[in-house]
C-alpha positions in Angstrom: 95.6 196.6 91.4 94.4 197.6 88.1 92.6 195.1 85.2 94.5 194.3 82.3 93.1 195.7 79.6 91.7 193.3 76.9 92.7 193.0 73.8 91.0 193.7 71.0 92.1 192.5 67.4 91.8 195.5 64.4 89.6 193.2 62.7 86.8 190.8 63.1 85.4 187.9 60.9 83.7 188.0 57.9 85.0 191.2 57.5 86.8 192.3 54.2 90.4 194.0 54.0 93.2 194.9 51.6 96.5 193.8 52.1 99.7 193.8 50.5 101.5 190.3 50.8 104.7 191.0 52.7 106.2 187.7 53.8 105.3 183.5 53.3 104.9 180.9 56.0 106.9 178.2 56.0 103.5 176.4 55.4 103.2 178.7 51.6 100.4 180.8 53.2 100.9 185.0 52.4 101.3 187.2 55.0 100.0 190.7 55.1 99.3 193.2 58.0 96.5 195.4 58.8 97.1 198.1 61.5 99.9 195.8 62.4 97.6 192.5 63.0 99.1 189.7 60.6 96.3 187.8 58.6 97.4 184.5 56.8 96.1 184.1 53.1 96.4 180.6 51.8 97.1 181.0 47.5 98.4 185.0 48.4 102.2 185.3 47.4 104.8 187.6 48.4 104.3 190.9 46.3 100.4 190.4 45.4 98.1 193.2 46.4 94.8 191.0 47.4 91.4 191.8 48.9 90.8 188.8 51.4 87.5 187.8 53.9 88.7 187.3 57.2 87.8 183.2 58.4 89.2 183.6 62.2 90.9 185.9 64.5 92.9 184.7 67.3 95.5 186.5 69.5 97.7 188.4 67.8 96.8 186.9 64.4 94.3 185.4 62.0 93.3 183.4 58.8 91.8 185.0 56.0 90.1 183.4 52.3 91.7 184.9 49.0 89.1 186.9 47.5 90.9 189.0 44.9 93.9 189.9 43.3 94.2 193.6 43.2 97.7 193.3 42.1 99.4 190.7 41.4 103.1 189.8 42.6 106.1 189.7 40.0 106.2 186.1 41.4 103.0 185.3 40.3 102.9 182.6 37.9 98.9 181.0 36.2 98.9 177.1 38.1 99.0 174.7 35.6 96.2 172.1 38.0 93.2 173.5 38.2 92.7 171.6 41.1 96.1 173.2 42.7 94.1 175.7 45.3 91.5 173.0 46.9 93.9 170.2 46.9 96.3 169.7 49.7 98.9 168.5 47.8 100.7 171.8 46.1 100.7 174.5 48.0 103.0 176.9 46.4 102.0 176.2 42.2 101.0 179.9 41.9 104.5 180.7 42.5 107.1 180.9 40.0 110.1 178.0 40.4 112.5 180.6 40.9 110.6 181.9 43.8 109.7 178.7 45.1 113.4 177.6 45.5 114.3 180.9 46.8 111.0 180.7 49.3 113.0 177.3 50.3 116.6 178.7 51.2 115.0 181.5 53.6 112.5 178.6 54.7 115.5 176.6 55.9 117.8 179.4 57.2 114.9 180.6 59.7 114.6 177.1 61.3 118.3 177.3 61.9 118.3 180.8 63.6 115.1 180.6 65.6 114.9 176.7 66.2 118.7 175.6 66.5 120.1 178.8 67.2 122.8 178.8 65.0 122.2 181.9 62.4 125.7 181.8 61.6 125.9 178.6 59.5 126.0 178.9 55.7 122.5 177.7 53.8 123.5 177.8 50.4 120.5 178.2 47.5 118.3 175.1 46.9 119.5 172.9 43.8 116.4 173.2 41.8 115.4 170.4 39.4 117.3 172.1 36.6 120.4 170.6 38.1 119.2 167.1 37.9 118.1 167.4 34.9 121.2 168.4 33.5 122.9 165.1 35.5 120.5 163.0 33.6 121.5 164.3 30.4 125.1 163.9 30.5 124.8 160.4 31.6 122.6 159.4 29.0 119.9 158.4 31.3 117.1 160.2 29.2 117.1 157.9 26.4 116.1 155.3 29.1 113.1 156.5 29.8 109.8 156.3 27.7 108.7 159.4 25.6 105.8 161.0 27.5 107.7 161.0 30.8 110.7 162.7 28.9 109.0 165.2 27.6 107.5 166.0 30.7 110.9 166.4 32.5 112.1 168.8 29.7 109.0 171.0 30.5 110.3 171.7 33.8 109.4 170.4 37.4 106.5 168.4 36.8 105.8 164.8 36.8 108.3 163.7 38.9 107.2 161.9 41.9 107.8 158.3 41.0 105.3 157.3 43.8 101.3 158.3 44.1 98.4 157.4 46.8 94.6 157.9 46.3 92.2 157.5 48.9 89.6 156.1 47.8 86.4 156.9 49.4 82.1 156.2 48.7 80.3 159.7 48.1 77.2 160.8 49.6 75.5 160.1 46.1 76.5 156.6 46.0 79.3 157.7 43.6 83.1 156.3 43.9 85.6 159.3 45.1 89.5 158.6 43.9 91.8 161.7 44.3 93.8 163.6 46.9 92.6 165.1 50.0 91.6 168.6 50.4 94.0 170.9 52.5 94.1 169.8 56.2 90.4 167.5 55.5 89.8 164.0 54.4 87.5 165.6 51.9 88.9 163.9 48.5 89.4 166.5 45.9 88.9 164.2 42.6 91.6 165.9 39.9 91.5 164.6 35.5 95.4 164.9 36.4 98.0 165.5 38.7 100.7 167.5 37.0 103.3 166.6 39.4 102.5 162.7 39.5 103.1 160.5 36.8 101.0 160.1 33.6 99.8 157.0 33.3 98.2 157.0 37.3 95.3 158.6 35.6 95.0 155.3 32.9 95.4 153.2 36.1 92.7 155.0 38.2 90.4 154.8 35.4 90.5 150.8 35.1 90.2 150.6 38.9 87.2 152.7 38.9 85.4 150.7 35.8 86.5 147.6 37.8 85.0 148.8 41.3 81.4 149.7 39.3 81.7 146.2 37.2 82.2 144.3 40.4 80.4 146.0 42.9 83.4 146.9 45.2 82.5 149.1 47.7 85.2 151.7 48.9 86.1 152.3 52.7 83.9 154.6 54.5 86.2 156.6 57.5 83.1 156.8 59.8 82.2 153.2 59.6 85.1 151.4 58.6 83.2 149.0 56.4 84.0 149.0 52.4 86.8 147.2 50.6 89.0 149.1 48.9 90.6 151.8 51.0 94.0 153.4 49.3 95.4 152.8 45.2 99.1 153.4 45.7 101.1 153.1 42.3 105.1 153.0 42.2 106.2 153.8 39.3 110.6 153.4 37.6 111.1 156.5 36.4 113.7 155.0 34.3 112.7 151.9 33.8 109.4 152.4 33.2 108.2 149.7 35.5 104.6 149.8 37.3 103.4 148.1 40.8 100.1 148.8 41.7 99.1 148.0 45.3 95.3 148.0 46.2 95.2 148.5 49.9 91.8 146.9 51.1 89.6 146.2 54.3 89.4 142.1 54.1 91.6 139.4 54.4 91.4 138.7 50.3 89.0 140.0 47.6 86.1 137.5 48.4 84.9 137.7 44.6 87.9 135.4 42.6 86.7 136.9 39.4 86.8 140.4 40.0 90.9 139.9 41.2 91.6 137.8 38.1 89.8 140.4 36.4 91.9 143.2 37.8 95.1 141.8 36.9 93.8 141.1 33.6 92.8 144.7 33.0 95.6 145.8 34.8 98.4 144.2 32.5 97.0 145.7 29.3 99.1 148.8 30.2 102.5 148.9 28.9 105.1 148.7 32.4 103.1 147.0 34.0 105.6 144.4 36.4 103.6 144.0 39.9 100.3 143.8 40.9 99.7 143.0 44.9 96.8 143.3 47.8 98.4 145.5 51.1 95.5 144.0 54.1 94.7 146.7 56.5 91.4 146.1 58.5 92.3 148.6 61.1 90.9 151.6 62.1 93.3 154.3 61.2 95.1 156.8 59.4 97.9 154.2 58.8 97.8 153.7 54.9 99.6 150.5 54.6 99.0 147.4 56.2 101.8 144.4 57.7 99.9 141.6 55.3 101.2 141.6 51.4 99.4 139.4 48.6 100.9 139.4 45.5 99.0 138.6 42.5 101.2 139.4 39.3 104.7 140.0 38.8 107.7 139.3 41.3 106.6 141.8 43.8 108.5 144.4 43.5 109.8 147.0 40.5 113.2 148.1 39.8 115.0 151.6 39.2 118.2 153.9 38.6 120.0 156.3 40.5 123.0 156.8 38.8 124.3 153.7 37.6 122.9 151.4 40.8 119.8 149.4 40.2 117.7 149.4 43.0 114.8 146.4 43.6 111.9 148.4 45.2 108.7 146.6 47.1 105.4 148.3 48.2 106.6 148.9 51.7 109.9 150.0 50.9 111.0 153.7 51.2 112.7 155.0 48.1 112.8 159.0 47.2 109.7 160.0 45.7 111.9 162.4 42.7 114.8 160.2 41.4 115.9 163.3 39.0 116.5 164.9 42.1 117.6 162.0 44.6 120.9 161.4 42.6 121.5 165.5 43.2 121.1 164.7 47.1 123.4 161.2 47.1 125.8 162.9 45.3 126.1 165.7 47.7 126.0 163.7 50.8 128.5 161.5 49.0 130.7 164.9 48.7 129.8 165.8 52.0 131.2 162.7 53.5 134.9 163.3 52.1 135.6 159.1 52.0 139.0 158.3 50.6 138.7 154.4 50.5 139.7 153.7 53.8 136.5 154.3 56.3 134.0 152.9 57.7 131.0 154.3 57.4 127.4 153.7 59.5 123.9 154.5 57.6 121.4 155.1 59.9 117.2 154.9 58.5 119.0 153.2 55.6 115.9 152.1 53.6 116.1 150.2 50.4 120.4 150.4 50.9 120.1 153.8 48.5 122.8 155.8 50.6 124.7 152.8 51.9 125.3 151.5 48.1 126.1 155.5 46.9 129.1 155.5 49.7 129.9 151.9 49.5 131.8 152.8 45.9 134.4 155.0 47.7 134.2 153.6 51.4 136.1 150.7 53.6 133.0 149.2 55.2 129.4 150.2 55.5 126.3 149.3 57.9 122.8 150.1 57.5 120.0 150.2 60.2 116.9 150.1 59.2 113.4 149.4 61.0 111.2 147.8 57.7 112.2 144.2 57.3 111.2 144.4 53.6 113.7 147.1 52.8 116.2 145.8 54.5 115.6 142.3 52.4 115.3 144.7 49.2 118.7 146.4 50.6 120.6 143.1 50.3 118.9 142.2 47.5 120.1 145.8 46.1 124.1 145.1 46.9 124.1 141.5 45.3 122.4 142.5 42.2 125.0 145.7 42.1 128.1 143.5 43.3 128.5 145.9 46.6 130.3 143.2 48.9 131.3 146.1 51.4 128.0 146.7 53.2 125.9 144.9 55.6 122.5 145.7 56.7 120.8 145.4 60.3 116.7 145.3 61.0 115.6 147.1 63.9 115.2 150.5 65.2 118.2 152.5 64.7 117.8 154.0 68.6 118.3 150.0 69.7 120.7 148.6 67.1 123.6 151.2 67.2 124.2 151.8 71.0 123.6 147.8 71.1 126.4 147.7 69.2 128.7 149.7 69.6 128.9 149.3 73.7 128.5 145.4 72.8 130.9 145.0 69.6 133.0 148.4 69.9 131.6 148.8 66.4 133.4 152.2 65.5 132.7 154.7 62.8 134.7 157.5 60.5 132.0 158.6 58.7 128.1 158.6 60.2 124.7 159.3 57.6 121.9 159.5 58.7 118.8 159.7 57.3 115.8 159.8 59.7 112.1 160.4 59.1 110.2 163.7 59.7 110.5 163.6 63.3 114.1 163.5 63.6 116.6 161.5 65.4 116.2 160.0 68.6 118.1 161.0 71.4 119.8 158.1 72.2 121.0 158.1 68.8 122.3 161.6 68.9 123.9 160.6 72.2 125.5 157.3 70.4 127.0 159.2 67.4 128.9 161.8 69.7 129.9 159.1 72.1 131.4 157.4 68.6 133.0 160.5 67.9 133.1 160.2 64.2 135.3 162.8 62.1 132.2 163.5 60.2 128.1 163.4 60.3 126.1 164.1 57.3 122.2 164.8 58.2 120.0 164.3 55.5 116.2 165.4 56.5 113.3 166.0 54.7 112.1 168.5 57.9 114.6 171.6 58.3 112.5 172.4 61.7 113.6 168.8 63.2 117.1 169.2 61.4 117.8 172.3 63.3 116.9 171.1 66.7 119.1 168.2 66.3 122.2 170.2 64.9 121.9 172.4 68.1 122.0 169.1 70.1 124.9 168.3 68.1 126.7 171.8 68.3 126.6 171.9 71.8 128.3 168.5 72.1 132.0 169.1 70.2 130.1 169.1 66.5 130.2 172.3 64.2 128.1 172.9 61.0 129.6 173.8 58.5 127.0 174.2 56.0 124.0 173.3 54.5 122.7 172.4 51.0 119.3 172.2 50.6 117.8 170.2 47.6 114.5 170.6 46.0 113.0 167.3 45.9 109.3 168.3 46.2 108.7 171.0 43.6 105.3 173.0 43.9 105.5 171.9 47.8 106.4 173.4 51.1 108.8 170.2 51.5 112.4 170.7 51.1 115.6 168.1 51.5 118.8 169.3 53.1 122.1 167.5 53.4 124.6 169.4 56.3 127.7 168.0 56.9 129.4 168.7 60.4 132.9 168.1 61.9 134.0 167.3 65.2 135.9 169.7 66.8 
């Protein structure tokens, strides 16, 4: 019996090599190869020529730290945030956009071949922002919105997310920390602006601040779990130009009156401005949000456009973070879905009713499942205000309320969307929609890797893909949206 012999990697750490960038990982880190042994190189891009110090070595492969560019990659673009290599937030800003949305197709089209098997379904290239853009312009929509943010939009990708959460953390000097967190740490990286958030956070997070040192607030400490204020989250209408600002805090109510009438005071001053609220979380956890809401200006909730719909949105609700870009994706799923009038349709992980109201214009009958009581209240809120009779709306998990009833009411369906978070459908939903046997399913996901496991599920029980269309809702990111429809056979 002979020893296996041990392996021994071609490099060690702390050492320094020079690689050419040959390939991206589907988490935006470069990959080059020395003597055959890959070394991912966080900030390195496909085409660069870098020297990089080696951080770790494992099996077959290791990390390395971007030292130098020796040459740098036709895709190579200058970031625009300074901050964009310690923060966690943009991973792929020294890209340029045309490479990013390429970067996305191939992202997508890997998951399918090596996680749902099925190489042979057509990915067709990402609709970057340019095309929703162009939407907004020939409907008129940019005049609705208020300079600054227009301008920004006509710049290109940036500014978009219509939604923005600081932690907000005590420093080892004693000094208040608002910002983002570091790459896979809870260390906050504290940025003068976040180019893909929207402008006025930075006015916000600056009266916070000044309020927190006036009244003494402490912020949360992770280690302790004493402080008070523990997550800023601002929603923003991207074409309304309505503000909410919810301060997330560790107590039951601000125990100084002052300092909240104070708050709201300083608050209002800033043009938008519609709702300001309290989100209670005095748990111990990563959870950002709270069950407890305590609103203290405004009706609780802002309002804004996709398309021509008006959609009532609450702290808790989930709404698309780019609404240039989520009228793109409706529009395609609304394509995808072929109605003619005469089906009915289900929407499953239906949210604030955005999907449900987009197919409700060309469909018989829709129902929407959805687990967060408060967006299924905003949901029906949404179809009233819109004059949608056609659609009704269920609260509960979407694994419980649509085997419920379809085996209990025979509830049928033509046309099934679904629209589930990162993780992906249940299986007792996938096992409901092909026992359903609708004509046609159109997945939305924001996770290509949980997508593809769930179309091979599907394929393998009388459903065919027949393509996919991913959509670039998260520019500067890893994140991409698809849409697929599939058939039954």
């Amino acid at each position: 019996m002979t020893d296996k012999k041990k392996y021994t990697a071609p490099v060690a750490k702390d050492d320094l090599v020079t690689v050419t960038i040959t390939d991206m990982s589907e988490n935006g880190e470069g990959i080059g190869k020395t003597e055959g042994f890959a070394l991912f190189i966080k900030d390195a891009v496909t085409g660069d020529r870098v020297r990089a110090k080696v951080i770790s070595v494992k099996k077959g492969y290791g990390y390395a730290r971007l030292m130098e560019i020796l040459e740098p990659s036709k895709d190579r673009v200058q970031p625009r945030c300074p901050a964009a290599a310690p923060c966690g937030g943009c991973q792929l800003q020294s890209m340029s956009y045309e490479a990013q949305l390429k970067f996305k197709t191939e992202k997508v089209k890997n998951h399918l071949s090596r996680i749902g098997h099925l190489p042979q379904v057509p990915v067709l290239d990402t609709l970057g922002m340019n095309a929703g853009q162009e939407k907004d312009a020939d409907a008129g929509q940019k005049q609705s919105r208020n300079t600054e943010q227009k301008a920004a939009a006509e710049q290109g990708p940036w500014h978009y997310r219509n939604k923005a959460q600081y932690p907000v953390r005590q420093g080892k000097d004693g000094q208040i920390k608002i910002g983002f967190y570091a790459g896979r740490t809870h260390a906050i990286i504290e940025t003068p602006c976040c180019y893909i958030g929207q402008p006025v956070n930075e006015e916000i997070i600056a009266i916070i601040r000044k309020w927190m040192e006036d009244y003494k607030i402490p912020a949360y400490n992770e280690t302790t779990g004493r402080g008070v204020l523990r997550h800023i989250m601002i929603r923003t209408g991207y074409f309304t130009g309505e503000i909410m600002v919810c301060l997330v805090i560790n107590e039951r109510k601000l125990k100084v009156p002052a300092a909240q009438k104070e708050l709201v005071n300083r608050l209002l001053q800033i043009k938008g401005m519609t709702s300001i609220c309290l989100n209670i979380n005095t748990e111990k956890t990563n959870v950002i949000l709270g069950d407890q809401m305590v609103n203290l200006a405004g009706p609780g909730y802002i309002t804004d456009m996709i398309g021509d719909i008006r959609y009532q949105i609450s702290a808790q609700s989930f709404f698309q973070v780019n609404p240039i870009q989520t009228r793109v994706l409706y529009e395609t799923a609304l394509d995808f879905a072929g109605l003619t009038g005469q089906e009915t349709v289900w929407d499953l992980y239906c949210g604030t009713g955005t999907i449900s109201l987009f197919l409700a214009r060309r469909a018989r009958q829709v129902y929407g499942v959805e687990i967060v009581p408060p967006a299924i209240d905003n949901a029906r809120i949404n179809a009233e205000n819109n004059g949608i009779d056609n659609v009704k709306f269920y609260v509960g998990k979407a694994e419980e309320v649509l085997p419920k009833l379809y085996e209990t009411e025979g509830i049928h369906a033509d046309v099934i969307v679904t629209d589930p978070p990162r993780k992906g459908c249940e299986e007792i939903v996938l096992e409901t929609m092909v026992r359903m046997a609708p004509k046609r399913i159109v997945y939305v996901s924001c996770n290509s890797s949980t997508l593809a496991r769930d179309l091979h599920y599907l394929s393998e029980r009388g459903y065919e893909t027949v393509k996919v269309q991913p959509v670039d809702m998260f520019a500067h990111t890893t994140g991409v949206e698809c849409v697929s429809l599939l058939v039954r056979r």
